[in-house]
C-alpha positions in Angstrom: 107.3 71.7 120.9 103.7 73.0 120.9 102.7 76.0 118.4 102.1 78.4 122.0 105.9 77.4 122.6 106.9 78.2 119.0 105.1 81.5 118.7 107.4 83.5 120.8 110.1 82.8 119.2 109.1 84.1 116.2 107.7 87.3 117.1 110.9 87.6 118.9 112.8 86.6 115.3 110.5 89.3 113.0 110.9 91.7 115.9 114.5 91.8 116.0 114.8 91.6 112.7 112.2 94.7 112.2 114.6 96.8 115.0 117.6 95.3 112.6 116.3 97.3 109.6 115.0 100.6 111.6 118.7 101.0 113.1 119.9 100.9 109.5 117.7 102.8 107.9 117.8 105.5 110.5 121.6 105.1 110.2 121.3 106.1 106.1 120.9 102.6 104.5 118.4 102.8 101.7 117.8 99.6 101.0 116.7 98.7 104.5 114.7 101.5 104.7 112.9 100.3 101.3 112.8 96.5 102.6 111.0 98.1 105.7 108.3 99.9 103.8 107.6 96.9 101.7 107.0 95.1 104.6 105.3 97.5 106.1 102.7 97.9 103.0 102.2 94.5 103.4 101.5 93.8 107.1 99.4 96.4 109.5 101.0 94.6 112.7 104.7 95.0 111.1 103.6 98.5 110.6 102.5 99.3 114.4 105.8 97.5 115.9 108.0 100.3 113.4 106.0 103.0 114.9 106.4 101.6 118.7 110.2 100.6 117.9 110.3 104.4 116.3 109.0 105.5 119.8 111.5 103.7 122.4 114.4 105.0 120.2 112.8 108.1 120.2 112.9 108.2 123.8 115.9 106.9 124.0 117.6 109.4 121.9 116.1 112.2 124.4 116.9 110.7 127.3 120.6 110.5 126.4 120.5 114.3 126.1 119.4 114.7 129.6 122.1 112.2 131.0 
């Protein structure tokens, strides 16, 4: 397997795993919520997937309101 083939998979593996700890720490758990911020701190990309992950659930909180 090439490293192009590889890639995907793990963006796909630190993406779920980054919508893993928002869903918790939205849902009260403190230590994913403190697991996120160091990661965060440490990684500018990891940072700008919380905020769009943030977003969709965002809009998907509203848009179960309207339903």
């Amino acid at each position: 397997m090439s490293a192009a083939q590889a890639r995907p998979a793990q963006d796909r593996d630190w993406k779920d795993q980054l919508v893993e700890l928002h869903v918790l720490a939205a849902n009260g758990d403190k230590a994913a919520a403190s697991e996120a911020e160091r990661w965060m701190a440490d990684d500018p990309e990891v940072r700008k997937a919380w905020a769009e992950v943030e977003a969709t659930c965002d809009r998907i909180r509203g848009s179960e309101g309207s339903a």
